[in-house]
C-alpha positions, 0 to 999 in steps of 0.5 A: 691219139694225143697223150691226153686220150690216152691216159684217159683210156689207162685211167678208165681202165682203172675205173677213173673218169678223167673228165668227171676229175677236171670238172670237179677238181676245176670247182674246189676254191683254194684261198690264196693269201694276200702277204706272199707279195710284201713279206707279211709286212701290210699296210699299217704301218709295221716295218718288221714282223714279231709273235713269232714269225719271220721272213727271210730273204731280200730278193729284188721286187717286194711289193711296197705299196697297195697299189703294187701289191694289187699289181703284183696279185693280178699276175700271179693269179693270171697264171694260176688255174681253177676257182681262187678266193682272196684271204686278207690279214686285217693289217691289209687295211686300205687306210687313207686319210684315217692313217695315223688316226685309227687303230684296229680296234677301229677298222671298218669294212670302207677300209676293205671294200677296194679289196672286195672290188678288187677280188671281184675284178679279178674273178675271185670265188670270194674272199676270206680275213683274218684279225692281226694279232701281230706286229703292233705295239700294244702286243703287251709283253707279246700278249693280245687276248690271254693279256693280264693287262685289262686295257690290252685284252680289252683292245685285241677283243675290240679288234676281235670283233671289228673284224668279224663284222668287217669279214660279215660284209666280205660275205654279204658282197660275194653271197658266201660265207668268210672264213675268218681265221682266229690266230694269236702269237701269245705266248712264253720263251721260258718256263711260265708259272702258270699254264692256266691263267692265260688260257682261262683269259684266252677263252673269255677273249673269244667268248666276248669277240663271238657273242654277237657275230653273223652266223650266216656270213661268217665261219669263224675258225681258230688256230693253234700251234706248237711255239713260235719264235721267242714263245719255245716254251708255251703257246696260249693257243695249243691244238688241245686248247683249241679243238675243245673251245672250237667243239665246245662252241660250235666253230671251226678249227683250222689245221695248219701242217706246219704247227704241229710237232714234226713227226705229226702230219694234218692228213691224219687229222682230217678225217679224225675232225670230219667225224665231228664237224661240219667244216674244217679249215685248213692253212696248207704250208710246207715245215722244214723242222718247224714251222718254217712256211716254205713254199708248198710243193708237190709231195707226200704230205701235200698228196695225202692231205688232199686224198683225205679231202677227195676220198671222203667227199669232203671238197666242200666240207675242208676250206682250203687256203695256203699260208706260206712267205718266203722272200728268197725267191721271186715272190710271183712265182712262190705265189704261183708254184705253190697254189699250183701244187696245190691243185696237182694234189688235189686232181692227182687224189681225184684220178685215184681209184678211191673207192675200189681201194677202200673196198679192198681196205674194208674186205681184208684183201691189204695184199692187193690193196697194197699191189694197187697203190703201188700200180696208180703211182705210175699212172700219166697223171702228169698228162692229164694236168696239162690237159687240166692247164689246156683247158684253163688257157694255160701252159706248165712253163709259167717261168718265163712269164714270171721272169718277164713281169720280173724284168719289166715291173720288178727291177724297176722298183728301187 
């Protein structure tokens, strides 16, 4: 009997089918973000990144061109198993001969179309956008869509909505809707004077950009946070902000676990937004104090996030991507570690004996309830994702394939 068989046999002994597991967890997509390779620089023309965010490390091998960023893409999702879409920031723009000549609020789908036919070369599910609201001069005073100035509000709202017409035909190519994601930086270092007046600004931005978008190819989603760098006293876009607009207009809401307060976890907040929408939209990271989008591992909270979305029926309902940068390590194997650790949370909540423990949640019985959950953390989970890995054509050693493709290709880029 091989390891494999026979944690089946323990699993079914719990009332787990491991198989009906692989099937499932083998059909939920995970959007892996473009800007791990290049350290959220894109192709636009930024040399640095602002609003907020950083990267932080120097280590041998960023991608610095499309081309190499394409290269680099390619081999992290090689050794990445299960369904996988593509999510791109509009900075990503394949610009050519109109570099210079146009800014964002003038891209165009053509300026993404080899983006749509490269996920399609690589097997991509589909693929997913986001405006950049980021790393670009006409950030006023740090402002984009809550601006006072009329000219920059005007501008960023334009981009808004090249954006959604761009992320409209990323969906008409794939047969499946585009989440396009809505985050902006906006916000104050010190005390503001006024807390109202940007938002007020905020939500008239939005209701422009989203009068006229394709409901049949886009989700939109908005995004909030707690601060960024340089913005520690107030953010435009907070989690109250946002849920109300999003509820209140008939659109999604992304949770991002790192944009929180630290002793606030996204698990929690899955099932309270599932009780009200339709689609929830997640950006799965890994916070170290704050928002600090360290590569995402396999821990309690990831554990538990992905137990909200399995053990409520929700893999269709909860659009998984991951958002993280770090440029201290090999950026192919952060890309790979992470969605990979994704997925383990993912099957690990699918081997769960789910409905017996919520029975016993539901019958009072929180003494065997308690012994249960105890008993499943010791299960040979590890067993069955590397039957889940077998299947894929892959191993759990994927270092030194990454090593290799770092002596071969990385080292060389001087």
């Amino acid at each position: 009997m091989t390891r494999y068989e026979s944690a089946k046999e323990i699993y079914r002994s719990f009332g787990v089918d491991t198989e009906k597991a692989l099937l499932r967890l083998n059909e939920i997509p995970i959007s892996v973000h473009c800007w791990q390779g290049d350290d959220v620089l894109g192709f636009d023309g930024a040399d640095s990144l602002s609003g907020g965010i950083q990267t932080t490390g120097n280590y041998l091998g960023r991608a610095r061109t499309p081309e190499e960023l394409l290269q680099d893409i390619e081999k992290a999702f090689s050794l990445m198993p299960g369904k996988k879409r593509l999510n791109i920031h509009a900075c990503y723009a394949f610009l050519g001969t109109d570099k210079g000549l146009l800014d964002r609020d003038a891209y165009s789908y053509k300026h993404f179309e080899p983006w749509v036919d490269f996920a399609k070369k690589i097997g991509c599910d589909g693929v997913d956008f986001n405006p950049t609201f980021f790393a670009h001069p006409k950030m006023k005073d740090g402002l984009s869509l809550s601006s006072p100035d009329e000219a920059t509000r005007a501008f960023w709202v334009e981009h808004g909505k090249r954006s959604l017409e761009i992320a409209a035909e990323m969906g008409r190519a794939f047969g499946k809707p585009c989440l396009m994601n809505i985050w902006i930086p906006d916000g104050y270092k010190d005390v503001p004077a006024d807390r109202l007046g940007p938002r007020l600004r905020l939500k008239k931005s939005l209701d422009e950009m989203l009068e006229n978008y394709d409901k049949e190819w886009v989700i939109p989603a908005v995004e909030s946070k707690v601060f960024g760098i340089g913005v520690e006293s107030y953010t435009v876009g907070n989690n109250e902000f946002y849920q109300n607009y999003a509820a209140s207009r008939g659109i999604c809401c992304l949770l991002d676990n790192g944009h929180y307060h630290p002793t606030e976890v996204v698990s929690d907040k899955i099932p309270s937004l599932l009780a009200f929408y339709d689609t929830v939209a997640l950006h799965v990271t890994r916070p170290i104090r704050w928002d600090s989008d360290h590569v995402v591992l396999f821990e309690d909270e990831l554990k538990e996030i992905a137990k909200e979305i399995v053990r409520n029926d929700a893999t269709e309902k909860v659009k998984i991507g991951l958002d993280y940068f770090d440029a201290s390590i090999n950026r192919i194997s952060a890309w790979v570690t992470g969605e990979r650790a994704m997925q383990k949370a993912l099957l690990y909540a699918l081997l769960l004996p789910n409905d017996a423990l919520k029975a016993l949640q539901d019958a009072g019985d929180f003494t065997q309830l308690m012994y249960c959950q105890e008993r499943v953390k010791t299960l040979p989970f590890g067993d069955v994702w590397e039957e889940y890995l077998a299947r894929a054509g892959m191993k759990d050693d994927y270092y030194t394939d990454v090593l290799d493709y770092e002596k071969s290709v990385l080292e060389r880029r001087k």
